[in-house]
Backbone as CSV, one residue per row, in Angstrom:
resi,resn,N_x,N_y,N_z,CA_x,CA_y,CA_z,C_x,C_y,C_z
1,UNK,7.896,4.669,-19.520,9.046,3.791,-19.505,9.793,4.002,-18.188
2,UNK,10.198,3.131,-17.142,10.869,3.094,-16.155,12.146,3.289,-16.436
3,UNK,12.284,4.587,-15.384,14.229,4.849,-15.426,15.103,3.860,-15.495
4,UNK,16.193,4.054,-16.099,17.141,3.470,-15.701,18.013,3.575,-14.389
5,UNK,18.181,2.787,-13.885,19.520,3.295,-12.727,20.975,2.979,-13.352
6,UNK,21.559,4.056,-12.570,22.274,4.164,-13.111,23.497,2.811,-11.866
7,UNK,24.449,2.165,-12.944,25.376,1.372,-11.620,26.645,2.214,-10.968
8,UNK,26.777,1.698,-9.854,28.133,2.109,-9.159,27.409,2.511,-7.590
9,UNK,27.829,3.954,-7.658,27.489,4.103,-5.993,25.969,3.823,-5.696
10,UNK,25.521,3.626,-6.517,24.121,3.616,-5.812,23.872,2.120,-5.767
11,UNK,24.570,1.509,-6.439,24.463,-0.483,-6.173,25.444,-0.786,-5.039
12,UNK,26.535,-0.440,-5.049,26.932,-0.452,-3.519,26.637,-0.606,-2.310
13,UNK,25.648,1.045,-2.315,24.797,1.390,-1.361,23.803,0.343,-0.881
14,UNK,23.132,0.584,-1.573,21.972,-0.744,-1.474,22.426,-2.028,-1.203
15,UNK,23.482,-2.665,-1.796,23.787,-3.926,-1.514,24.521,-4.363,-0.125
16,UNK,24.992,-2.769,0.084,25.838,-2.821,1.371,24.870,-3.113,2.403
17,UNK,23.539,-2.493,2.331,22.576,-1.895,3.151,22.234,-3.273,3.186
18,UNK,21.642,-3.951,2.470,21.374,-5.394,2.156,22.044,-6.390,2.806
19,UNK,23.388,-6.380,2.842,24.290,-7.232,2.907,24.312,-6.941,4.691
20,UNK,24.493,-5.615,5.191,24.903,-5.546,6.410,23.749,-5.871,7.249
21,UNK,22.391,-5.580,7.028,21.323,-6.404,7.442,21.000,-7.533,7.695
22,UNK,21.553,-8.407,6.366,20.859,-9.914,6.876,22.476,-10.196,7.469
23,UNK,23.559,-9.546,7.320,24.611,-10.308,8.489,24.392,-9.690,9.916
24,UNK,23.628,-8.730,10.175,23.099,-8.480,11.607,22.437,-9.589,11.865
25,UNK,21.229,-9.628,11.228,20.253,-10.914,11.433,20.580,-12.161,11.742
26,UNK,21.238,-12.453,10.964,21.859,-13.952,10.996,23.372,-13.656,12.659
27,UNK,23.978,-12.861,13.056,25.112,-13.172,13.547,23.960,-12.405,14.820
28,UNK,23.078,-12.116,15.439,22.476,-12.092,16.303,21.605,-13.103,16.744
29,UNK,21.189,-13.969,15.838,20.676,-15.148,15.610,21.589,-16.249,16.581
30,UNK,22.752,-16.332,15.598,23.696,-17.123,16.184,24.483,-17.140,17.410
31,UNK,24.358,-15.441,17.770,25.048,-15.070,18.817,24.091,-15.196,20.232
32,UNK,22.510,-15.148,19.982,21.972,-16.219,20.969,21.973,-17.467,21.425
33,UNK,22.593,-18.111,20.799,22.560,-19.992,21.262,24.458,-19.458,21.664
34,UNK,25.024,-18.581,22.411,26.024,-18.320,22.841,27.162,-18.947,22.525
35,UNK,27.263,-18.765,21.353,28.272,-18.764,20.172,29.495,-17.317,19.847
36,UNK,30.459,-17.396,20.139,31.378,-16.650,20.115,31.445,-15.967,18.336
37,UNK,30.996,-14.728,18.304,31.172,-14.387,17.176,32.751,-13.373,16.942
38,UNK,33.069,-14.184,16.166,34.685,-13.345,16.069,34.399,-11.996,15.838
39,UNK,35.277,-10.732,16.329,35.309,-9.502,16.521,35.294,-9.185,15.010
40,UNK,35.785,-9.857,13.825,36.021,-9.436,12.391,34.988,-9.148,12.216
41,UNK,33.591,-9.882,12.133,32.155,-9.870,11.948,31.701,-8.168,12.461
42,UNK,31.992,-8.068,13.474,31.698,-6.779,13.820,31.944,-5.112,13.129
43,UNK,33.688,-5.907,12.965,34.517,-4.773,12.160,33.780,-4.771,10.499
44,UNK,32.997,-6.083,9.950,32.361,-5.862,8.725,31.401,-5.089,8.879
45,UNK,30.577,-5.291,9.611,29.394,-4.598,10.354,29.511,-3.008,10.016
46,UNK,30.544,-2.329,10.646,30.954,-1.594,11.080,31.281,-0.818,9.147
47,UNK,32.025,-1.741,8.481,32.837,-1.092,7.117,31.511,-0.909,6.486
48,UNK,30.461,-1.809,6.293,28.917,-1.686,5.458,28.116,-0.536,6.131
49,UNK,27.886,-0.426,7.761,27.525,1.339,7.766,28.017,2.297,7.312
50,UNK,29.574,2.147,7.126,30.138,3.443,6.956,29.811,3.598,5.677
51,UNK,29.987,2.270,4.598,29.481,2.609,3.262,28.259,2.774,3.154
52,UNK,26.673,2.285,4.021,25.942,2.646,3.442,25.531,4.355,4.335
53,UNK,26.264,4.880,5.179,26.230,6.330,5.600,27.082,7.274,4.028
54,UNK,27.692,6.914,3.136,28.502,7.584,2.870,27.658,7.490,1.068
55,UNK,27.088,6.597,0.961,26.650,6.573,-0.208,24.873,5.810,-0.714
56,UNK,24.476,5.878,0.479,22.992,5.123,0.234,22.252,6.159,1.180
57,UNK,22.407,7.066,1.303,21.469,8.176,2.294,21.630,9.162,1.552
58,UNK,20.304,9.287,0.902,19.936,11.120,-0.027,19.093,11.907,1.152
59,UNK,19.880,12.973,0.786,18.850,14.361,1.190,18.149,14.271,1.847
60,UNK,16.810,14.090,1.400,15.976,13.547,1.798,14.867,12.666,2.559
61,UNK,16.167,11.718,2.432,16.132,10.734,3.960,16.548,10.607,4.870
62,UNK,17.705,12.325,5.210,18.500,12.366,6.129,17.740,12.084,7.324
63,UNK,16.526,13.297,7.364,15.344,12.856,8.933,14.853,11.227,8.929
64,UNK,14.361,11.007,7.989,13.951,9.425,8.003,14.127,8.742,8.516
65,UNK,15.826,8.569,8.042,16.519,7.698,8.529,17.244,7.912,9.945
66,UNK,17.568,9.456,10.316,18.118,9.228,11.782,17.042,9.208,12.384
67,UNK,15.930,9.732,12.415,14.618,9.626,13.267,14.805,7.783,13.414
68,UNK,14.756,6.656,12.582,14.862,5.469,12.531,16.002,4.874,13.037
69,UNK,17.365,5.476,13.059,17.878,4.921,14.075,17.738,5.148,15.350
70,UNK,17.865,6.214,15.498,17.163,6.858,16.895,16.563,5.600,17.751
71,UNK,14.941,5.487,17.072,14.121,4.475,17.366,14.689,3.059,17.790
72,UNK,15.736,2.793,16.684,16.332,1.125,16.932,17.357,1.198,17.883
73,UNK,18.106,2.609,18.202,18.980,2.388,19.318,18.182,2.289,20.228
74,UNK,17.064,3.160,20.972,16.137,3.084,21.909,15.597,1.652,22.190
75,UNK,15.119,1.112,21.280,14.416,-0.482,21.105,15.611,-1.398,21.799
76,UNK,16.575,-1.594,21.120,17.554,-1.914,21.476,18.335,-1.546,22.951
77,UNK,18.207,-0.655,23.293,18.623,-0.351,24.808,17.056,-0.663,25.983
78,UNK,16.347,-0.976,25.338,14.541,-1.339,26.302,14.766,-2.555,26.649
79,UNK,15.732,-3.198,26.786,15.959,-4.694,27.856,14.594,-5.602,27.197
80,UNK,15.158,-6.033,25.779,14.604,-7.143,25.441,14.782,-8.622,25.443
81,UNK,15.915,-8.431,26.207,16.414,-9.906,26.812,15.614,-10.276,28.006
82,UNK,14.827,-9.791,28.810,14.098,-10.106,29.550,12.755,-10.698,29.504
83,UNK,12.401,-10.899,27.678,11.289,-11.054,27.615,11.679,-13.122,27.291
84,UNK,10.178,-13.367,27.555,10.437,-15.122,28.030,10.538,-15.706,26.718
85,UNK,11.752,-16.370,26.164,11.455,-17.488,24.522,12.030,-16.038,23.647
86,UNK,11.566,-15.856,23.525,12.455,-14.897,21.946,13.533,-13.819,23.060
87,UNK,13.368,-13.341,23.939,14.012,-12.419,24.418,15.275,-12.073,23.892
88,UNK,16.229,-13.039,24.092,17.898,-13.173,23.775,18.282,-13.343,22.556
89,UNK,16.930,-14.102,21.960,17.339,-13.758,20.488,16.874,-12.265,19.472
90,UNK,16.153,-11.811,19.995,15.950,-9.999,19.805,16.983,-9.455,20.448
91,UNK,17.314,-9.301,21.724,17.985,-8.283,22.204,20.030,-8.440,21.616
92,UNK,19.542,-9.653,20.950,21.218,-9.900,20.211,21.113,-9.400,18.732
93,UNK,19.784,-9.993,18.337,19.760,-9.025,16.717,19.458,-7.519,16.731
94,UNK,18.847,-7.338,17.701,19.089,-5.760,18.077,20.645,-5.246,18.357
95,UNK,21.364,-5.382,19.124,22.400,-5.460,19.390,23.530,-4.980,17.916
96,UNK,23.544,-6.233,16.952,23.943,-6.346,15.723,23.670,-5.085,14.799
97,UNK,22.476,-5.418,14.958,21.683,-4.387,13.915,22.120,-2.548,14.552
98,UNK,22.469,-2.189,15.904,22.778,-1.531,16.464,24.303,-1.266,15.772
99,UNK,24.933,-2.169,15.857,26.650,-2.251,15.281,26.960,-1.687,13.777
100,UNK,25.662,-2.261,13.361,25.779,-1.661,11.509,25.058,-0.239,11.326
101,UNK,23.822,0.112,11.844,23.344,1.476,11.651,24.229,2.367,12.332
102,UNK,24.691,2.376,13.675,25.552,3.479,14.124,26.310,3.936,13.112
103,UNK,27.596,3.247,12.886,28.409,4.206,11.711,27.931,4.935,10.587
104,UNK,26.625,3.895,10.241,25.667,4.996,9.432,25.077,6.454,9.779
105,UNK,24.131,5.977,10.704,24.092,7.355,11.677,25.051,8.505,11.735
106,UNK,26.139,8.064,12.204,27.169,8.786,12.675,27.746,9.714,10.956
107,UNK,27.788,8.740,9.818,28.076,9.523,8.670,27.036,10.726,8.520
108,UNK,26.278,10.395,8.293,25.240,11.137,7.822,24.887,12.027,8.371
109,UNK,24.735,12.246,9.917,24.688,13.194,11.013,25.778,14.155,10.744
110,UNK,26.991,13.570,10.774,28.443,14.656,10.221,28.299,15.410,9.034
111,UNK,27.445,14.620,7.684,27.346,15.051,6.682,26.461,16.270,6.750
112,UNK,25.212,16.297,7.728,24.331,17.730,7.509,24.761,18.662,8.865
113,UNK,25.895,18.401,9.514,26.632,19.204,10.367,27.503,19.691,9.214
114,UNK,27.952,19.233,8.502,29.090,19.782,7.322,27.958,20.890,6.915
115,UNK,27.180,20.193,6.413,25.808,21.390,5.502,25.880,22.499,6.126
116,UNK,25.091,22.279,7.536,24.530,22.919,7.863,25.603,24.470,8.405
117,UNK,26.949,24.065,8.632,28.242,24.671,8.375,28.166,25.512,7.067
118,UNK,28.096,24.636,5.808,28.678,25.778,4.902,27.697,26.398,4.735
119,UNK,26.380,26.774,5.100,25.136,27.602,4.890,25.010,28.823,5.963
120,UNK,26.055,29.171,6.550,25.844,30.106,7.560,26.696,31.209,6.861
């Protein structure tokens, strides 16, 4: 019989994770045909990493997942606007997608600096 999940922080998490993704996608999308995306968009960006750093990252996936941002900041800083026809529209959903994992990153990194603190 398949677990139950349980609701609250862990639907959050996920939905945040969800939610802050396809609004990277879509507002990097848009933000190539050079469309002014209001700064609020960003600051959402920004509130969905912090929630999914604070409650959608176990243990477990601490390496996973910063090893994976790691990767997408790197990707993202490799000048993919230079490439011909998709260029500007990658190097803007990169960009985005850059805006929402950082604060994630940044939680979670603090969180096994906390750890790794109270274990000494």
């Amino acid at each position: 019989m398949p677990a139950k999940k349980k609701a609250g922080r862990s639907n959050i998490g996920e939905l945040s994770f969800l939610a802050g993704f396809v609004i990277a996608l879509i507002v990097g999308l848009v933000a190539a045909t050079n469309y002014v995306i209001p700064v609020e968009v960003t600051y959402l960006l920004i509130l969905l990493g912090l929630i999914v750093g604070f409650l959608n990252i176990t243990q477990k996936e601490v390496v996973p997942f910063l090893l994976a941002v790691i990767a997408l900041l790197a990707l993202g800083a490799a000048g993919l606007e230079t490439l011909p026809v998709i260029g500007t529209s990658l190097g803007a959903v990169f960009k985005y997608i850059q805006v929402f994992v950082a604060p994630a990153a940044l939680i979670v990194a603090l969180k096994v600096i906390v750890e790794l603190a109270r274990a000494k």
